[in-house]
C-alpha positions as CSV (number, residue, x, y, z in Angstrom):
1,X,-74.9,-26.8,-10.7
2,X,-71.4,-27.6,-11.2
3,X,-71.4,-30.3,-8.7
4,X,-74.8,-31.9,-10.7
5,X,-72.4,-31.8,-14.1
6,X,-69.6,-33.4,-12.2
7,X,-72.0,-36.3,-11.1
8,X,-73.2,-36.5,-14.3
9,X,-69.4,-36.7,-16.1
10,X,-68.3,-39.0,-13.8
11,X,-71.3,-41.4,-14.2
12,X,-71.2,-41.1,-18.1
13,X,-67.5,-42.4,-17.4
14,X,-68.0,-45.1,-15.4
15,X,-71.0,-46.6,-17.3
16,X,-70.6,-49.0,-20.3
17,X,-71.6,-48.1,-23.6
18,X,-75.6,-49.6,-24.6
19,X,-73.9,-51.1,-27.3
20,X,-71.8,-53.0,-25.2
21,X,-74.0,-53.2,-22.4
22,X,-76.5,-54.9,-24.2
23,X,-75.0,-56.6,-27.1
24,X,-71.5,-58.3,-25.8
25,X,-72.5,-58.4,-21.9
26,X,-76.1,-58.8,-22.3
27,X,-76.6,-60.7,-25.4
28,X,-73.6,-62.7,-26.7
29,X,-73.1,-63.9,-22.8
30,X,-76.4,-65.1,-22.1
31,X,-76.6,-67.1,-25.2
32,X,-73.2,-68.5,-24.7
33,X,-74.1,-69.3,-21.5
34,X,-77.5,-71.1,-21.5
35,X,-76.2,-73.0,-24.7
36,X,-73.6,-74.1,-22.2
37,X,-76.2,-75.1,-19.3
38,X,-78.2,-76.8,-21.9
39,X,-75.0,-78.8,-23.7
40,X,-74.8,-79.9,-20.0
41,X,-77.5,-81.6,-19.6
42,X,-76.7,-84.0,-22.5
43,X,-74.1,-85.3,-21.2
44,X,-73.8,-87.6,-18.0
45,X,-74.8,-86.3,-14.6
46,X,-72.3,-84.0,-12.8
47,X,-71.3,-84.1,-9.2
48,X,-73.4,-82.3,-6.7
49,X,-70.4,-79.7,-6.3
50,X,-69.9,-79.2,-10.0
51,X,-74.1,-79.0,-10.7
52,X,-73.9,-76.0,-7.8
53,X,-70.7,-74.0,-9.2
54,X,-72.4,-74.0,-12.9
55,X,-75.6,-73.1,-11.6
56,X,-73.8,-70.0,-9.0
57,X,-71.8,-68.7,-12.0
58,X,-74.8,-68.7,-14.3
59,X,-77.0,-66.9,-11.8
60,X,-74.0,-64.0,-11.1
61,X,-73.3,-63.9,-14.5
62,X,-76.8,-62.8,-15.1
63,X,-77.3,-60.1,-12.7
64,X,-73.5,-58.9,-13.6
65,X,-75.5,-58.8,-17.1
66,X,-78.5,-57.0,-15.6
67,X,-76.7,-54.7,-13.8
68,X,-74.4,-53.5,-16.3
69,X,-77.2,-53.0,-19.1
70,X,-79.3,-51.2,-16.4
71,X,-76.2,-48.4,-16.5
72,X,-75.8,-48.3,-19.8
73,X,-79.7,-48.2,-20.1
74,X,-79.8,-45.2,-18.2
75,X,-76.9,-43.3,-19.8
76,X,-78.7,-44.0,-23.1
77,X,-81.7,-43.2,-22.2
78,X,-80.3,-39.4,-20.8
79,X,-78.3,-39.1,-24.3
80,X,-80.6,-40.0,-26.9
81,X,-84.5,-40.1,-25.5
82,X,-84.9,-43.2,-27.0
83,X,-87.2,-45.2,-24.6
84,X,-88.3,-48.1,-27.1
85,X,-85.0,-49.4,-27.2
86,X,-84.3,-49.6,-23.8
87,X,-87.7,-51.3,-23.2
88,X,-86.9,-54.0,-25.5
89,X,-83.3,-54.8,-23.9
90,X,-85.1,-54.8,-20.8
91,X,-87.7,-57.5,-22.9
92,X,-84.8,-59.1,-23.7
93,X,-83.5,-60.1,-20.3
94,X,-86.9,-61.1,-19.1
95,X,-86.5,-63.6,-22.0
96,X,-82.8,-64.9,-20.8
97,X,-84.0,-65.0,-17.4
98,X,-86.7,-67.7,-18.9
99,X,-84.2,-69.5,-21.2
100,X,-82.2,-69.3,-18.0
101,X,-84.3,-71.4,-15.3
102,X,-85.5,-73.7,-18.2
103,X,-81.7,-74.5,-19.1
104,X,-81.2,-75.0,-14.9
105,X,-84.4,-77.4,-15.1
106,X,-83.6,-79.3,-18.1
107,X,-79.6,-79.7,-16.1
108,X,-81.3,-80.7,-13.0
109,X,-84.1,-83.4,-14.6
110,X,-80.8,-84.8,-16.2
111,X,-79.0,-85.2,-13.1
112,X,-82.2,-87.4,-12.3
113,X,-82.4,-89.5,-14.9
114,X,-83.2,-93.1,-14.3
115,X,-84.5,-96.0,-16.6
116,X,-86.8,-97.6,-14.9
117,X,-87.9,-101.4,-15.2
118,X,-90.9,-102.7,-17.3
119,X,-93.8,-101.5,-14.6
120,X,-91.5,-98.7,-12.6
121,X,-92.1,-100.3,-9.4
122,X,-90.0,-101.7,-6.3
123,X,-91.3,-105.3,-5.6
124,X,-90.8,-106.2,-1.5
125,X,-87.9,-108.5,-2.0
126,X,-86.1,-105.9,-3.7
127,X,-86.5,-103.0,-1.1
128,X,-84.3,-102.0,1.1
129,X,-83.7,-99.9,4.0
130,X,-80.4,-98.0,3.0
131,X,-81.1,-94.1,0.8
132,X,-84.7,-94.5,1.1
133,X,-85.4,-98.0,1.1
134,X,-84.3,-98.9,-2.7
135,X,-81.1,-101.2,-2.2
136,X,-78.8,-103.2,0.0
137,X,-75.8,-104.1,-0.3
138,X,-74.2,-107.1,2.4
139,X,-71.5,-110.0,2.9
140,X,-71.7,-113.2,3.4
141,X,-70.7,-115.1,6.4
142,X,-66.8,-115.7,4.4
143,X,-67.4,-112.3,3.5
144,X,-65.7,-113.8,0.0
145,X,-69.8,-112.5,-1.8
146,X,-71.6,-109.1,-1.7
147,X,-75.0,-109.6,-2.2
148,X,-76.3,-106.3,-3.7
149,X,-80.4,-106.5,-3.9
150,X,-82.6,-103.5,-4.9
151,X,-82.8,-100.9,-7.6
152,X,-79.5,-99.2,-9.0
153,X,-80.5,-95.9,-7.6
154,X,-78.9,-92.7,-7.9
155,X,-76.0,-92.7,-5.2
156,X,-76.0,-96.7,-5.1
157,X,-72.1,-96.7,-6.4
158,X,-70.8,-94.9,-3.5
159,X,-72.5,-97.6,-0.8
160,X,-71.0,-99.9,-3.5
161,X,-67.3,-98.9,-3.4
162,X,-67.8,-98.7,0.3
163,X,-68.4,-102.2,0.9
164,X,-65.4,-103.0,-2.0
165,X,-62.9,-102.1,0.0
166,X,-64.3,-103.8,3.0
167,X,-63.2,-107.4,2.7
168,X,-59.8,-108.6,0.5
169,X,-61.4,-112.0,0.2
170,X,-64.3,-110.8,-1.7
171,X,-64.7,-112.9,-5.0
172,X,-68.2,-112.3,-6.4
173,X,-71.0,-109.8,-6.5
174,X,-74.1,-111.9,-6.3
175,X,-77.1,-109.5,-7.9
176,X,-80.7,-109.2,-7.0
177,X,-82.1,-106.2,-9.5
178,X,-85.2,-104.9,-11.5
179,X,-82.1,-102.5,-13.2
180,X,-82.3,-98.8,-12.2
181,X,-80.0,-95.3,-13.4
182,X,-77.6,-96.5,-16.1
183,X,-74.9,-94.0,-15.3
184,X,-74.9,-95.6,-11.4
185,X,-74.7,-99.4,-12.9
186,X,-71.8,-97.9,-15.3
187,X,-70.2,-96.7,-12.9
188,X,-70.3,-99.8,-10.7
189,X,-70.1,-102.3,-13.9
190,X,-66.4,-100.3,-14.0
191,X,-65.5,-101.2,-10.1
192,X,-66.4,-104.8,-10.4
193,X,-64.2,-105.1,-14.1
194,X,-61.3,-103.4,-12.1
195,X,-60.7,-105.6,-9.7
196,X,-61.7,-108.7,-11.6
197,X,-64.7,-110.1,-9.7
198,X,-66.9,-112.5,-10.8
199,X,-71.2,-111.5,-10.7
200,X,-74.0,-114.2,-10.0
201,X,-77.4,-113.8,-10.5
202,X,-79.6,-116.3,-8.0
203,X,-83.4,-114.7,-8.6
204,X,-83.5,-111.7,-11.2
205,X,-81.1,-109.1,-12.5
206,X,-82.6,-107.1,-15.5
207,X,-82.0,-103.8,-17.5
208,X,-79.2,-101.7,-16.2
209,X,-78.1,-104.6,-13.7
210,X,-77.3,-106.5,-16.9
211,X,-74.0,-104.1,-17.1
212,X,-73.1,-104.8,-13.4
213,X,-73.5,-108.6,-14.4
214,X,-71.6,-108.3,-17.6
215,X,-68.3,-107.1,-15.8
216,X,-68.1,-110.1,-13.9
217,X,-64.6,-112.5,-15.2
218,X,-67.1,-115.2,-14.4
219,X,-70.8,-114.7,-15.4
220,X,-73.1,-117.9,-13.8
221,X,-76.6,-118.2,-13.3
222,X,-78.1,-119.7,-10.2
223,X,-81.2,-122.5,-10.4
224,X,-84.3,-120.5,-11.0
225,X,-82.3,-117.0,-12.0
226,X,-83.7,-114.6,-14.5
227,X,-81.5,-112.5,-16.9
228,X,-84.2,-110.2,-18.6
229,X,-83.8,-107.7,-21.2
230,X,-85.7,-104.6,-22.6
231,X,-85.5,-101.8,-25.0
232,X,-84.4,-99.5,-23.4
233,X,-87.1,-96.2,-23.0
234,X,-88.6,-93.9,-20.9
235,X,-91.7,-93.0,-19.3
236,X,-93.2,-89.5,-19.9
237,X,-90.3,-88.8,-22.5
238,X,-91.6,-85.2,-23.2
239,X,-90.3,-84.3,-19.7
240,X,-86.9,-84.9,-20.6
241,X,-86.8,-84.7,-24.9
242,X,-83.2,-84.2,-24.6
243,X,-82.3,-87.6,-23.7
244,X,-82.1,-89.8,-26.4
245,X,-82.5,-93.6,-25.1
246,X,-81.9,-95.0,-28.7
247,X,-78.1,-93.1,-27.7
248,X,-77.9,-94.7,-24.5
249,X,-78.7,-98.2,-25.8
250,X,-76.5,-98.1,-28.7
251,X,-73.4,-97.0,-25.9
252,X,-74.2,-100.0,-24.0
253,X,-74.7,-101.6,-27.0
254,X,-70.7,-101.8,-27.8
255,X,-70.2,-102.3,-24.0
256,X,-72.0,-105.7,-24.3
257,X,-70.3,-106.8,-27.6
258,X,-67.0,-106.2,-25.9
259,X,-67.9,-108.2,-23.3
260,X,-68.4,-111.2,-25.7
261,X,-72.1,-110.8,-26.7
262,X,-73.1,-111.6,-30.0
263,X,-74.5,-108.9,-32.4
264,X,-77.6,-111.2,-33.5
265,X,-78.6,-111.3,-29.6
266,X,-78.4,-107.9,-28.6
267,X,-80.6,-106.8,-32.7
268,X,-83.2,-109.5,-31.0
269,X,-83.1,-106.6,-27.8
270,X,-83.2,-103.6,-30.1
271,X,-86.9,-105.3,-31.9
272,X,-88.3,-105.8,-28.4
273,X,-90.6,-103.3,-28.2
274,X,-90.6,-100.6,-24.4
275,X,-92.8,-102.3,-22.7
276,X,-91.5,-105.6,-23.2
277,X,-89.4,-107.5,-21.6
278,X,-87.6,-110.7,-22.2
279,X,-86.2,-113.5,-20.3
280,X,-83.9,-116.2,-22.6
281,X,-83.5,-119.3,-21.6
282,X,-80.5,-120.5,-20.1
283,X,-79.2,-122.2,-23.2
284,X,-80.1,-118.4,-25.1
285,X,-77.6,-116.5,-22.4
286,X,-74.8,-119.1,-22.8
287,X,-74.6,-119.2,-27.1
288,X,-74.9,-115.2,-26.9
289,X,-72.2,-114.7,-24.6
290,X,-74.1,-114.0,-21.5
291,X,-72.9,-116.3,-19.4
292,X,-69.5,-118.3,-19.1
293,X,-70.8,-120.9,-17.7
């Protein structure tokens, strides 16, 4: 008997109060941390290493939660005889675990986020073998031109700065694009303004390729080349109805003025409608800053 009541005075000391157990571990943590997982997802994609640490601390941080409530639960329970309240904390968590996995989907979808051209689909000249067929990036025979054909997918920039740093002769990025993720073309629009390269466009560079085009010190357009511009959207927005494109478009929207194009232009892109998309003339591109020369 005495060895039952020193089990039972040493567990009563060792496990947290319900209060605290429920309200500051269980509740005030959770929410702060799913509001945290979901603020992530608003904001641009996080490295793979970065996306796996939030989701690991999280996931411990919830059965550190569980665990300690399920003490306290049972200390409570022995004290008082109050069963309905320790039912509904155990509700409770059931609930965070919910909020929990939707906050790691909603991080995850955002990670994936791409805006996609006017029909969504790869034509055959723009697919390519390298991650998964979408895009290739070579030199030409000088090696003095990268030719980058294909959709900006996700990963594109690190095949990108790759090739960068393979020739110190290299002058221009020639571009062959339907457009793709805008955090990838941002991201590579930033590499080719750093180093001062100039972009052509010899068949058709539209949507987020525009940015990787606008970089260029020297913005021409081959015989036949296409610049063409959209709203910017995306399909099966109630998938991701944390993503605001109107947000997106008015970021690059100061992107593109500081690259010299006019504000009555890029109001002419904001009144196209999603599923639009327009190609100006050459004479268009060159009064609205497009193109140097």
């Amino acid at each position: 008997m005495d060895d039952m009541s020193a089990i039972t005075t040493n567990f009563q000391k060792v496990s947290p109060s319900f209060t605290s157990g429920f309200w500051l571990s269980g509740v005030l943590l959770r929410v702060g941390l799913t509001a945290t997982m979901i603020g992530l997802s608003f904001l641009p994609p996080l490295m793979l290493p970065l996306l796996a640490a939030a989701l690991g601390i999280d996931l411990i941080s919830f059965l550190w939660s569980l665990v300690r409530y399920h003490a306290a639960a049972g200390l409570h329970l022995q004290q008082t005889g109050r069963f309905w309240s320790v039912v509904g904390g155990y509700c409770f968590f059931f609930v965070a675990l919910v909020a929990m996995i939707f906050s790691w989907w909603m991080l995850s979808q955002g990670n994936n986020l791409e805006f996609l051209n006017r029909d969504g689909k790869d034509t055959k000249e723009n697919v390519a073998p390298e991650r998964g067929g979408r895009f290739e990036a070579n030199f030409s025979r000088d090696r003095r031109e990268l030719m980058f054909n294909g959709v900006v997918a996700q990963g594109a920039i690190d095949d990108f700065v790759e090739n960068l740093t393979r020739s110190d002769r290299l002058e221009t990025i020639v571009l062959n694009s339907p457009g793709g993720n805008i955090y990838e073309a941002r991201l590579m629009a930033k590499e080719v303004k750093r180093l001062g390269l100039n972009t052509h466009v010899t068949n058709e560079c539209s949507a987020s390729c525009l940015l990787i085009f606008m970089a260029g010190t020297e913005r021409t357009l081959g015989p036949g080349g296409q610049l063409g511009v959209h709203r910017y959207g995306m399909d099966f927005t109630q998938v991701l109805p944390h993503v605001s494109p109107l947000r997106e478009m008015r970021t690059d929207q100061q992107y593109y003025l500081d690259r010299g194009v006019t504000l009555d232009f890029l109001d002419k892109v904001f009144d196209l409608s999603r599923d639009a998309i327009w190609y100006p003339t050459r004479h268009e591109l060159t009064v609205a800053g497009m193109l140097t020369r």
